[in-house]
C-alpha positions in Angstrom: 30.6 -61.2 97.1 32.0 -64.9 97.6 32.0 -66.5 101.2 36.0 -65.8 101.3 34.7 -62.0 101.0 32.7 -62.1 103.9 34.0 -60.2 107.0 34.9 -62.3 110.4 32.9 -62.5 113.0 33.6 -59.5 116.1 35.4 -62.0 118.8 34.1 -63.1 121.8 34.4 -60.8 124.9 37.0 -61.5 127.1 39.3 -63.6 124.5 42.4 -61.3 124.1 44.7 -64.9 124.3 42.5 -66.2 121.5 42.8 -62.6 119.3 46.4 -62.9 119.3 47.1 -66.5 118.3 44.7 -65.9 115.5 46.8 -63.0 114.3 50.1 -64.7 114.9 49.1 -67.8 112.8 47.6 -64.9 110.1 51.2 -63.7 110.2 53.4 -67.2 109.5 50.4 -68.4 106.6 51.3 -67.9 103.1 49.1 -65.7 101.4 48.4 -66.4 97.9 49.0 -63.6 95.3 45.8 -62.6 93.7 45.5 -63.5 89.6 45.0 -60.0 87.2 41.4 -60.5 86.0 40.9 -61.8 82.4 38.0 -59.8 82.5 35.8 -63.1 81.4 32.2 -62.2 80.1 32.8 -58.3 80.9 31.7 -56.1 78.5 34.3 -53.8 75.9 34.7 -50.6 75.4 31.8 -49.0 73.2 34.4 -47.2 70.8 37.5 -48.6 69.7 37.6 -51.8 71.7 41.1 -52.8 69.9 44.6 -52.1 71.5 47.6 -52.7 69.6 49.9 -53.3 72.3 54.0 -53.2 72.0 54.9 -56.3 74.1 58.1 -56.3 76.3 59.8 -58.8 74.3 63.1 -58.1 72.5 63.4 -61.6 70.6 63.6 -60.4 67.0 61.0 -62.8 66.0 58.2 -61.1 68.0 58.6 -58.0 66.9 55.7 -57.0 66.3 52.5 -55.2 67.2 49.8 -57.6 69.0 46.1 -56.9 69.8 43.9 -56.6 72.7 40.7 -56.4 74.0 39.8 -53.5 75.8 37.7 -53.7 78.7 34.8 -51.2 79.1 36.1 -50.3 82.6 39.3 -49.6 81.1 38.0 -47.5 78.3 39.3 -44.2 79.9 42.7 -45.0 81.0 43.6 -46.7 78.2 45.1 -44.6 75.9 47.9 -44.3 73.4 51.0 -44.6 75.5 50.2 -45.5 78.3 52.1 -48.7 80.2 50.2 -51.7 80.0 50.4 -55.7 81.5 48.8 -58.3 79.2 48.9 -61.8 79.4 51.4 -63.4 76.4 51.5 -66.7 75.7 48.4 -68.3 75.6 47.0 -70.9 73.1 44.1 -70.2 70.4 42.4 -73.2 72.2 42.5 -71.5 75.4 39.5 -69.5 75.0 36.4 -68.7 77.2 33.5 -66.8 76.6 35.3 -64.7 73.6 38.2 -64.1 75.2 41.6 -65.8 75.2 42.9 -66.9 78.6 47.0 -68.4 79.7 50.1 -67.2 79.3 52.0 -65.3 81.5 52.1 -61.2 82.1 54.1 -59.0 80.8 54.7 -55.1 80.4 53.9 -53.6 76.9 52.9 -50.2 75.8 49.7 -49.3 74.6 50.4 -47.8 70.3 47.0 -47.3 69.7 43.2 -47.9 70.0 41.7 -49.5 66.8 37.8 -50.3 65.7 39.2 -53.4 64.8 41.8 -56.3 64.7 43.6 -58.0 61.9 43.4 -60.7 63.8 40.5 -63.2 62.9 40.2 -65.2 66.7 39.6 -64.2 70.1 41.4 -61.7 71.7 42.9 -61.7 75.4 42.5 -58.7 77.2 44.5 -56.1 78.6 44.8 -57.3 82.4 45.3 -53.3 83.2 46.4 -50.0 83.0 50.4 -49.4 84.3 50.0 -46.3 84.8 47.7 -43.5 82.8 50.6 -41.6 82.1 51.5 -41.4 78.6 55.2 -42.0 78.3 55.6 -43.0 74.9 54.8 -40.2 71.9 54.5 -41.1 68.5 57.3 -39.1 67.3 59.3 -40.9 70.1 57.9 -44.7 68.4 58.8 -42.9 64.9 62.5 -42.5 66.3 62.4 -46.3 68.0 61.6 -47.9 65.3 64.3 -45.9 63.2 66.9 -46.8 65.3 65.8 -50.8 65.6 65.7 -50.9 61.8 69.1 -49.6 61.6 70.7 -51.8 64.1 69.2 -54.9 63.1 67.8 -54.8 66.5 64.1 -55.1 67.7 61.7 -51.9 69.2 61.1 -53.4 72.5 64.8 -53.5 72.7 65.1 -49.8 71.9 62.1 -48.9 74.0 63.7 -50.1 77.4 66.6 -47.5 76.3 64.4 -44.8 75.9 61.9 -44.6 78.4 63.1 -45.1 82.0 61.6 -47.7 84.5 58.5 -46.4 86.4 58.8 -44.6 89.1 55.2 -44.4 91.4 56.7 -41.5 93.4 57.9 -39.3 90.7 54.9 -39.9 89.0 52.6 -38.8 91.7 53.8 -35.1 91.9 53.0 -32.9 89.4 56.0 -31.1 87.4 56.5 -27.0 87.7 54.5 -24.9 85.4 57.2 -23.7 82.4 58.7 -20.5 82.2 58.4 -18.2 79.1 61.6 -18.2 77.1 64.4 -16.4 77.6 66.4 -13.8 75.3 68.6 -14.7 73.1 72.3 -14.7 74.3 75.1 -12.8 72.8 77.9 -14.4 71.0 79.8 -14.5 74.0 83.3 -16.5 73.2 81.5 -17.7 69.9 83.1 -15.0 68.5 86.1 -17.0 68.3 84.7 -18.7 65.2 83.7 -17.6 62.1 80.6 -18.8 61.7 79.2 -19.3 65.3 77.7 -16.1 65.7 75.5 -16.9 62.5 75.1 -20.5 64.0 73.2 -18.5 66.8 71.2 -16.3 64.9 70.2 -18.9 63.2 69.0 -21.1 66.2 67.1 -17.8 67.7 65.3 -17.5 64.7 64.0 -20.7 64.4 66.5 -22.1 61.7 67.4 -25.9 61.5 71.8 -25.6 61.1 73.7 -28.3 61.3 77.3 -27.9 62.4 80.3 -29.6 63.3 82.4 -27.6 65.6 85.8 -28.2 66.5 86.1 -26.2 69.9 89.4 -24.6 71.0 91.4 -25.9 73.9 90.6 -24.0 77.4 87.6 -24.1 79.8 85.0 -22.0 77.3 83.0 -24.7 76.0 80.3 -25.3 78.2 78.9 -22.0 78.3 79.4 -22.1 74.9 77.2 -25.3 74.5 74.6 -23.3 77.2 74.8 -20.1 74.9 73.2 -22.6 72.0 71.1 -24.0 74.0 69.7 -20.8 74.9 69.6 -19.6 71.4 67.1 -22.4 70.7 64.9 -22.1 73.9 64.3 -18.0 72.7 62.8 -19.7 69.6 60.1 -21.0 71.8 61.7 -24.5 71.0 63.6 -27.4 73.0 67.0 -28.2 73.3 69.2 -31.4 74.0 72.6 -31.7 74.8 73.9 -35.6 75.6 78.0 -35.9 77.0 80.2 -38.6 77.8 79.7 -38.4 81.4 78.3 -37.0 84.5 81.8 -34.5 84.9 81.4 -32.8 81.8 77.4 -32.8 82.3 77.5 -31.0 85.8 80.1 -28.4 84.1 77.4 -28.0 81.2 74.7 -27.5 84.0 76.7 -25.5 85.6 76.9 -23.2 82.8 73.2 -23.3 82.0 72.5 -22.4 85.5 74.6 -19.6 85.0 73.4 -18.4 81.7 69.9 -18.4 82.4 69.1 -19.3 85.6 67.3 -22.5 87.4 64.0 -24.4 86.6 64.8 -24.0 82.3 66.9 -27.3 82.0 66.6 -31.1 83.4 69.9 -33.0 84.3 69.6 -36.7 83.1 72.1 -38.5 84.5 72.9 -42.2 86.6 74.1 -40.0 89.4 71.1 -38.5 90.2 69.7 -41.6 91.3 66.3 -43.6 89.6 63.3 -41.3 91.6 64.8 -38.0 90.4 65.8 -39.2 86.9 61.9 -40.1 86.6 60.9 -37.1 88.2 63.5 -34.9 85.5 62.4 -36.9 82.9 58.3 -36.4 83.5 59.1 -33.0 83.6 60.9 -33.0 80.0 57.5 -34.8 78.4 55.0 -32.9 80.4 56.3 -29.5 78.7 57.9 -27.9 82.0 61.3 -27.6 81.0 62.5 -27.5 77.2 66.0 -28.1 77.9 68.0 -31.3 78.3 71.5 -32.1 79.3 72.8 -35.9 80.0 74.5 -39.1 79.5 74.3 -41.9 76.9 70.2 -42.2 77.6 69.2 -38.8 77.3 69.5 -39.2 73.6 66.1 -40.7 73.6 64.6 -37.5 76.0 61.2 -36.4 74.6 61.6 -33.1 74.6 58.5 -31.6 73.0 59.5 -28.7 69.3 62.8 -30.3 69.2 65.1 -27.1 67.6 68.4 -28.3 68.3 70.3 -31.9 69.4 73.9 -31.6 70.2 76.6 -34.1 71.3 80.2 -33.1 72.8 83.0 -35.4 72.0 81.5 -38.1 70.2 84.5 -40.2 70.0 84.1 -41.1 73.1 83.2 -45.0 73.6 81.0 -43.7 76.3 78.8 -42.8 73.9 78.4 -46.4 72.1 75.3 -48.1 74.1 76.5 -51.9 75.6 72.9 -53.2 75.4 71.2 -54.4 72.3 71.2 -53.2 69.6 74.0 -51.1 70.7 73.2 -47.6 69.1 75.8 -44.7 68.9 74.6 -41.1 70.1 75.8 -39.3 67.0 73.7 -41.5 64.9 70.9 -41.5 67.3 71.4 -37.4 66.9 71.6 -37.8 63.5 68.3 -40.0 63.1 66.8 -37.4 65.6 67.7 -34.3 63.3 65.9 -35.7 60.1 62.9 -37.1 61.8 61.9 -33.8 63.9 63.1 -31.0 61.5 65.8 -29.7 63.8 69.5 -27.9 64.3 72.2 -30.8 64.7 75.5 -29.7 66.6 78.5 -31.9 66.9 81.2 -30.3 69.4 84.8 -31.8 70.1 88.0 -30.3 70.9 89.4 -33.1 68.7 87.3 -34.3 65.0 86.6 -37.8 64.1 86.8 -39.4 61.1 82.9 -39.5 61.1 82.4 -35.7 62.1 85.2 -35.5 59.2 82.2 -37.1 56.6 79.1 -35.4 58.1 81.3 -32.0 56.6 82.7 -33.3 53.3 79.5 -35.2 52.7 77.7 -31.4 52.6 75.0 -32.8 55.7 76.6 -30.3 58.2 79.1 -27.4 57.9 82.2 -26.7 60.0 82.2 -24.4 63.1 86.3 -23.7 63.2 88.5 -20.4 64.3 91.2 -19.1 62.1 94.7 -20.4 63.1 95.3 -16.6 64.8 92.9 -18.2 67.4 94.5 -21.6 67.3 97.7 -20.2 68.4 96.6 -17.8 71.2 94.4 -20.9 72.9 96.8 -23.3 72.4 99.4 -25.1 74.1 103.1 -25.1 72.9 103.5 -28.7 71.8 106.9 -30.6 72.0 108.0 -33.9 70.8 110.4 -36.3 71.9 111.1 -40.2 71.2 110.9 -42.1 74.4 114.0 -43.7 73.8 116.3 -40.3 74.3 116.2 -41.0 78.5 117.6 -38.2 80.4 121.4 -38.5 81.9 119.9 -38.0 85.5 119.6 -40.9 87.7 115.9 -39.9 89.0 114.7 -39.3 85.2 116.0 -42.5 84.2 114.0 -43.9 86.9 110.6 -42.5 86.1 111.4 -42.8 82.2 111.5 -39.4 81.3 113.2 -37.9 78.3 115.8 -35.0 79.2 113.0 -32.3 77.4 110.3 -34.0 79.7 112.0 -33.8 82.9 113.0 -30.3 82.0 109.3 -29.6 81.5 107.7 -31.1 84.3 110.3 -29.2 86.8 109.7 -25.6 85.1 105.9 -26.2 85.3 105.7 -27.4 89.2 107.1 -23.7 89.2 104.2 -21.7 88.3 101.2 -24.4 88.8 99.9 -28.6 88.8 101.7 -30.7 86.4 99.7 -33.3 84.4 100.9 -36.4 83.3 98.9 -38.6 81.2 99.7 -42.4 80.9 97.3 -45.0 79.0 95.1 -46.7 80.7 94.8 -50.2 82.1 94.1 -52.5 79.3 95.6 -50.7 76.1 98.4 -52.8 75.3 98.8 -53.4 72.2 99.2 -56.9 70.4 102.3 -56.4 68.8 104.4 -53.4 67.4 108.1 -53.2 66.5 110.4 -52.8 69.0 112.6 -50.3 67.1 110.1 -48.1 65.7 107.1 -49.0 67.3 104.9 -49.1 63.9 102.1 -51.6 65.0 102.6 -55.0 63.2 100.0 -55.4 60.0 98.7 -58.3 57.6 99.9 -58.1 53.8 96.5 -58.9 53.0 94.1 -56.8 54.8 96.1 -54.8 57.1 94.3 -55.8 60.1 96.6 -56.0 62.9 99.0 -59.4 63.9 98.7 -61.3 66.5 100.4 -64.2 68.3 98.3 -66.6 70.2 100.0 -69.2 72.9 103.5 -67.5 71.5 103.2 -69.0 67.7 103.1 -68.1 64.5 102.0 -64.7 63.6 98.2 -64.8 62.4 96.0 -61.7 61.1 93.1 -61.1 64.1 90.4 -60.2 61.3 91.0 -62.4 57.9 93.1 -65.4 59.8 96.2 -65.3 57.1 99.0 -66.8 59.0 102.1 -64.6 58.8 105.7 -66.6 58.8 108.1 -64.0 57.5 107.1 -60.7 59.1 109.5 -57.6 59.0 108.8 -53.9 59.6 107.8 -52.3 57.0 109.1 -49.2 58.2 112.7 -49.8 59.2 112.8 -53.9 58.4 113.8 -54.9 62.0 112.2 -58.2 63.0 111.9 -58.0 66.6 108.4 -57.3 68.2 107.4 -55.8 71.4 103.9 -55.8 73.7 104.4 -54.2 77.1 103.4 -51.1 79.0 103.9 -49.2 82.1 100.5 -48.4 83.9 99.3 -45.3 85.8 99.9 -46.4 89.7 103.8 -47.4 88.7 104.4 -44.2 87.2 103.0 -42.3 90.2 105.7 -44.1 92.3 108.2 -43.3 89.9 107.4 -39.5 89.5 107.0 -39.6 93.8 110.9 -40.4 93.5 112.1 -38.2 91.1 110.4 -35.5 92.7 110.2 -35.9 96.8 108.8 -32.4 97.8 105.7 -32.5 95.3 102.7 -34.0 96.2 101.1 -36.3 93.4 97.6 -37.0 93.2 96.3 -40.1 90.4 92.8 -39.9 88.9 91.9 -43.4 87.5 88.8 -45.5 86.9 88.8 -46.8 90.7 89.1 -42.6 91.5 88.1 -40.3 89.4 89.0 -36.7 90.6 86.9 -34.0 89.5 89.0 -30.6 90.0 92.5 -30.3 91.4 94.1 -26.6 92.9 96.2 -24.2 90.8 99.3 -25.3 93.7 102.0 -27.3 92.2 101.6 -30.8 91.7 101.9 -33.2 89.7 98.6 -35.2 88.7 99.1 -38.7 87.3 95.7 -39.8 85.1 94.7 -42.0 82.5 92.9 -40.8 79.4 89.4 -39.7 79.9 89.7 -39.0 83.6 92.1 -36.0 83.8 90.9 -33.7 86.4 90.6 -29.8 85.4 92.7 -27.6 87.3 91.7 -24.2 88.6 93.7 -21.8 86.4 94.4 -24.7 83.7 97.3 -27.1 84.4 101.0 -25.3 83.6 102.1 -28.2 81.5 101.2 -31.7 80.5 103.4 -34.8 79.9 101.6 -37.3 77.5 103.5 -40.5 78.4 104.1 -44.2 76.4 102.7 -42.6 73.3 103.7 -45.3 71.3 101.2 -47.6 73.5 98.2 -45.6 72.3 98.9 -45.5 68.8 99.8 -49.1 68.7 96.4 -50.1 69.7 94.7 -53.6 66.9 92.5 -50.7 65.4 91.5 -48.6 62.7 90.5 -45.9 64.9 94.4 -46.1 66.9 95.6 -42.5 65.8 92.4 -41.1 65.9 91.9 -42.3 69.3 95.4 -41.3 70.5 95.4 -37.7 68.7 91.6 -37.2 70.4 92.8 -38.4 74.0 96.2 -36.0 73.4 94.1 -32.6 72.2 91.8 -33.5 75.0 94.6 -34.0 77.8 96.5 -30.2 76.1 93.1 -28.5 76.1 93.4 -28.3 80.1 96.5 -26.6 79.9 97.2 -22.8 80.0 97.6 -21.3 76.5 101.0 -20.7 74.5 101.3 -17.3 75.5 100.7 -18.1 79.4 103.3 -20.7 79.1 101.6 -23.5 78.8 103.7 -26.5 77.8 102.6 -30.4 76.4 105.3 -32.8 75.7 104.4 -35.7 73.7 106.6 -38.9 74.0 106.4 -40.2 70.8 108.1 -40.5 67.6 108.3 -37.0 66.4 107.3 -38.0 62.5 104.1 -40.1 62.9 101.1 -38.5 61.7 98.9 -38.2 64.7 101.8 -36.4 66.6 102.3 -34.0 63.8 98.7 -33.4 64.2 99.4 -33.0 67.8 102.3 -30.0 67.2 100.1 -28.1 64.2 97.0 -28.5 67.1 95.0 -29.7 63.4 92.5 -32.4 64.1 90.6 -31.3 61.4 93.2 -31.9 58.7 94.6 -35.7 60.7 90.8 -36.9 60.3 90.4 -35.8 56.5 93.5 -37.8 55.7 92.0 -40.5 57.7 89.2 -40.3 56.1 90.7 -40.3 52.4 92.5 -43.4 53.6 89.4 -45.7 54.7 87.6 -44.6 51.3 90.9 -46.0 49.8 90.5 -49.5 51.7 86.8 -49.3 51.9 86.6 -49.5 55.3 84.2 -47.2 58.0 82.6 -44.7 57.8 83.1 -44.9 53.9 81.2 -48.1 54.1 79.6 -50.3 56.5 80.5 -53.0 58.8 78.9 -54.9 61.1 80.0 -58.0 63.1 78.5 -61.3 64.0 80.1 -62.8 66.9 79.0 -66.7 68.4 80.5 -70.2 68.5 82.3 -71.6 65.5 79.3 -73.9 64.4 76.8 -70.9 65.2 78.5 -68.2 63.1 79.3 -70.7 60.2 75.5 -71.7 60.2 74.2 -68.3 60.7 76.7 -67.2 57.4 75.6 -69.8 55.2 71.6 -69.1 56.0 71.5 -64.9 55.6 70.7 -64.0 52.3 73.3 -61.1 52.4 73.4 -58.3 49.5 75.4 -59.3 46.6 77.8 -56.8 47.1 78.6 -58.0 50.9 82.1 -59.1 51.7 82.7 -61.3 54.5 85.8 -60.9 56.5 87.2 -64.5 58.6 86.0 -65.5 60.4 88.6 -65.4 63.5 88.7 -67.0 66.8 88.2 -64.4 69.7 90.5 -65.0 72.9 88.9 -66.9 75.2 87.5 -65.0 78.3 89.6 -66.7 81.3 88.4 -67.1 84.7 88.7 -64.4 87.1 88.9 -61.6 84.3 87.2 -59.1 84.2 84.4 -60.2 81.5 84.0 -56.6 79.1 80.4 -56.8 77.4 81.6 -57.3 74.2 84.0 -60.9 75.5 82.6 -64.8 75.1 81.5 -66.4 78.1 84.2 -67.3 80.3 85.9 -70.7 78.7 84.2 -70.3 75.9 85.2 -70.2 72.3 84.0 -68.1 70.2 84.4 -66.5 67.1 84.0 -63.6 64.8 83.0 -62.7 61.3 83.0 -58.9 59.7 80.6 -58.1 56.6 81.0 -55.4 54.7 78.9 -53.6 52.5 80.0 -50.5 50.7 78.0 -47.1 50.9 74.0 -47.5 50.2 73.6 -51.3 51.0 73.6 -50.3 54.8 70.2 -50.5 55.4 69.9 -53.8 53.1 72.3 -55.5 55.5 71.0 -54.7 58.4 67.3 -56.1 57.0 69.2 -59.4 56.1 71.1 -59.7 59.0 67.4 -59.2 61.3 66.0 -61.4 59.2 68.4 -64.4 59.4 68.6 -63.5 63.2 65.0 -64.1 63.8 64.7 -67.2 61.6 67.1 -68.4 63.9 64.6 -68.1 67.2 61.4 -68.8 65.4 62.6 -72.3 64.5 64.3 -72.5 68.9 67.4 -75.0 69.6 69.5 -73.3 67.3 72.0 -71.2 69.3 72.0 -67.4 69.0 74.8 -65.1 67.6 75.4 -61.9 68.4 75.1 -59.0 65.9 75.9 -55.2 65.8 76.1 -53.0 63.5 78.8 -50.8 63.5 81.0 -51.9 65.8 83.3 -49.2 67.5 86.3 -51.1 67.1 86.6 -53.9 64.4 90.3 -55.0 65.3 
């Protein structure tokens, strides 16, 4: 023990004045933070003295494995998985009685123990143990690394996605014992479908299916989801179920809770706050529960005998990760489903163009009812162009077609109204203002553009565009404006005095409105369900949505319509959706026949046509106009790579709201698409992680940002 060690000396009697000015001055000193040990001259462990250690750093050029000494007094708790500090950073001539010494700490987690290094000098070594809790499984490291390879992107990047930040609380308590499973469910409304009866046998018996199901409109899919889900637990095996967002996973949970009681499923979600997300999530890799529902980071849950992974409306951008490298939940699912053997469920009242290749590719089979079923769950769907106004004062007002008006005032009748109107921010760059067909390059068809009110000029391949006319009716006039959610509201509030109208919107999402009449005002993605189902729905500007710079534009607006209609009552409970649109554009005709299925397989013939996603792949590399011209010339891309601009980006402007994907403000940036067709994915992605960490090893060169598979590429 050192002289600082050494206890005080027991105070004079009589010196309570002294005492306290001692303990005041004790208060104001600065303490010093003790140093982690470096464990100089201690002895290692007898057995395996190596740890290979996953370092906390996501630059792509130290992604790598890194080994460590392992003290003898760490022996015990240091075991494969387990959270870990080291010191990083330190010089080879920084070294003192065999061990390396410098650098700062860091987190890491422990891979594995090894007999011995591949590295020939001194080792530093591990300053301690996080935590003796193993959080990170091989299999779990199988499907990191996976995912990091695919996205160009490094493991320690993926890691921080997929295990949660420590929580010493949660930790402490021990998780519930597990409860044996429970019996297999009957088909319940799974009857609907042809095959989903089968789908459940085959879960129950321990089968691997893989499905993509397009769900009919009303309120049965949750328990429909919990009915799998309990299919799979019977097996003895583990479930997991990731949604958009914490509405739709409290309605799943609900119907889990339901189905088969409490204490058999975990809830992973923001909402629930960091401490119980820990505490849920220890209780998922201990073996308690075997059943996971949850957001965007619940892909990654380590539920132990995976037998089935599942994903409801994956066209949702909620489920495309903002942080690098950006992974999608489908192919997260997807990755998941090969690696661990197990059933693979994609759900969606709509069908995307990918869901659309997982089935004609032969991976997955569909999960669809007979158009008998359609019809009897379906919504009556009418069309009408926006420019056919009604001859009333008050419709003119709130822009609303004669068959709309007519709609909305024989549903406040019988039950809430819903009106859908697009949300803040879809505007689209330019369309024609007689027909509204959005305005396209000759050469690439990526969508026009007009910066600073010039000269038309193509947003992806830069062609400038002098002489454009419509291609569908020849007019020559362009239009770029929209009316947004809290106008409308007014507008409606006029035309109808005596009904109350309620808006759900990104500031306020509602979760549930009554079966009274009303008339609910929402942007897509946050329409409240009404008890009952809604008595008809008004799908407003429809021109706006489909007019969107993208490939995925009908999609998205044909997926956000079905979604919207799938809250209202049935055809044969009168149940009414009026689209205003023009009537003969594909996506609405998809609309009236209620046939996503069919809309995405001609979508997808299409993009095999231009060679564009999911047919082949894209990524994007994103940076300043020196940066991005540097980084393109350096790669060593596939042969059969095509690159695509690059394009300036619109500069972020001060006081905007700054989306992840948007340069720093005042900056200019720009962007350049590669394209590989099908099979050179996984050789682009190598090139591009290559070039990327080239790029930091050799420092001062400034960074570009890549991801593959972009959600939107115009």
């Amino acid at each position: 023990m050192s002289s600082n060690d050494k206890q005080p000396e027991e105070p004079p009697a009589g010196g309570p004045e002294q005492l306290a000015l001692i303990r005041e001055t004790v208060r104001k000193a600065a303490v010093p933070k003790a140093k982690p040990r470096t464990w100089r001259g201690a002895p290692l462990a007898k057995e395996l003295p190596v740890a290979r250690v996953m370092v906390n750093k996501g630059a792509l050029h130290l992604d790598q494995f890194f080994d460590y000494a392992v003290p003898e007094e760490l022996d015990a708790s240091a075991q494969p998985g387990v959270r870990v500090r080291v010191r990083f950073g330190a010089g080879a001539h920084r070294v003192r009685e065999g061990r390396r010494e410098g650098g700062g700490l860091i987190d890491g987690f422990l891979i594995e123990r090894r007999a011995e290094s591949d590295y020939g000098g001194a080792l530093a070594a591990l300053a301690y143990v996080v935590s003796p809790e193993p959080v990170l499984s091989p299999q779990m490291l199988a499907l990191a690394r996976a995912v990091a390879d695919r996205y160009a992107g490094s493991l320690a990047d993926v890691l921080q996605l997929a295990v949660p930040p420590r929580n010493g609380r949660a930790e402490s308590k021990p998780s519930p014992e597990p409860l044996p499973p429970p019996p297999a469910p009957d088909p319940g409304t799974w009857a609907r479908y042809g095959r989903g009866p089968a789908f459940l046998e085959a879960l129950s018996g321990r089968g691997t299916p893989r499905a993509v199901w397009t769900a009919l409109p009303g309120p049965h899919w949750p328990d429909e989801l919990a009915r799998a889900v309990a299919a799979t637990l019977s097996s003895g095996r583990g479930a997991l179920v990731v949604v958009p967002d914490g509405r739709r996973a409290a309605r799943v949970d609900a119907a889990l809770t339901a189905l088969m009681g409490a204490g058999r499923h975990a809830v992973l979600t923001a909402e629930s706050g960091p401490e119980q997300r820990y505490r849920q999530w220890l209780a998922v890799r201990r073996g308690s529960v075997r059943a996971v529902v949850g957001t965007r980071a619940a892909m990654f849950a380590p539920v132990p005998d995976l037998g089935l992974v599942a994903i409801w409306d994956d066209g949702d951008s909620s489920h495309s990760d903002d942080n690098a490298p950006f992974p999608h939940v489908r192919e997260v699912l997807e990755l998941r489903a090969a690696h661990d053997a197990c059933g693979f469920l994609l759900g969606s009242t709509s069908c995307t163009v990918e869901a659309a290749q997982l089935v004609e590719s032969g991976w997955a089979v569909p999960l669809v009812a007979d158009r008998a079923q359609v019809r009897a769950a379906a919504p009556l769907v009418r069309t009408v162009g926006d420019q056919e106004l009604a001859r009333d004062e008050a419709a003119r007002a709130a822009r609303l077609p004669s068959l709309a008006w007519q709609a909305v005032r024989d549903g406040l009748k019988s039950g809430p109204v819903l009106v859908q109107v697009p949300r803040r921010g879809y505007v689209p760059r330019l369309a024609c203002e007689r027909c509204r067909t959005p305005a396209r390059c000759r050469h690439c068809v990526g969508p026009l553009q007009a910066p600073d009110e010039r000269e038309l000029r193509c947003a992806w391949c830069g062609h400038d565009e002098p002489q454009w006319h419509c291609a569908a009716c020849g007019s020559t006039r362009l239009r770029a404006q929209i009316v947004g959610a809290r106008r409308t509201a007014e507008e409606l509030g006029r035309a109808f005095p005596a009904v109350p109208v309620r808006t759900s919107g990104r500031d306020h999402v509602l979760d549930s409105v009554p079966g009274r009449p009303a008339l609910v005002v929402a942007t897509p993605g946050a329409e409240p369900v009404a008890d009952g189902g809604y008595a008809a729905a008004l799908l407003l500007d429809g021109w706006a949505m489909l007019g969107r710079p993208d490939l995925r534009a009908g999609e998205e607006a044909l997926r956000r319509w079905i979604a919207a209609g799938s809250l209202v009552r049935g055809q044969q409970d009168g149940g009414t959706v009026v689209v205003v649109a023009e009537p003969t554009l594909r996506p609405v005709q998809a609309l009236v026949r209620w046939d996503p299925v069919g809309h995405a397989l001609r979508e997808l013939a299409e993009r095999a046509e231009l060679g564009f996603p999911p047919v082949s792949r894209m990524a994007e590399v994103t940076g300043s106009p020196q940066a991005v011209a540097e980084f393109l010339v350096t790669a060593e891309l596939p042969a059969d790579a095509e690159v695509l601009g690059p394009v300036p980006l619109p500069v972020t402007e001060p006081g905007r709201t700054r989306r992840p994907k948007d340069p720093p403000v005042g900056e200019r940036w720009e962007r350049a698409l590669l394209r590989v067709p099908p099979g050179s994915g996984a050789a682009l992605a190598t090139a591009l992680k290559t070039a990327q960490a080239a790029r930091l090893a050799r420092g001062g060169a400034e960074t570009v940002r890549i991801r593959v598979d972009p959600p939107d590429i115009g």
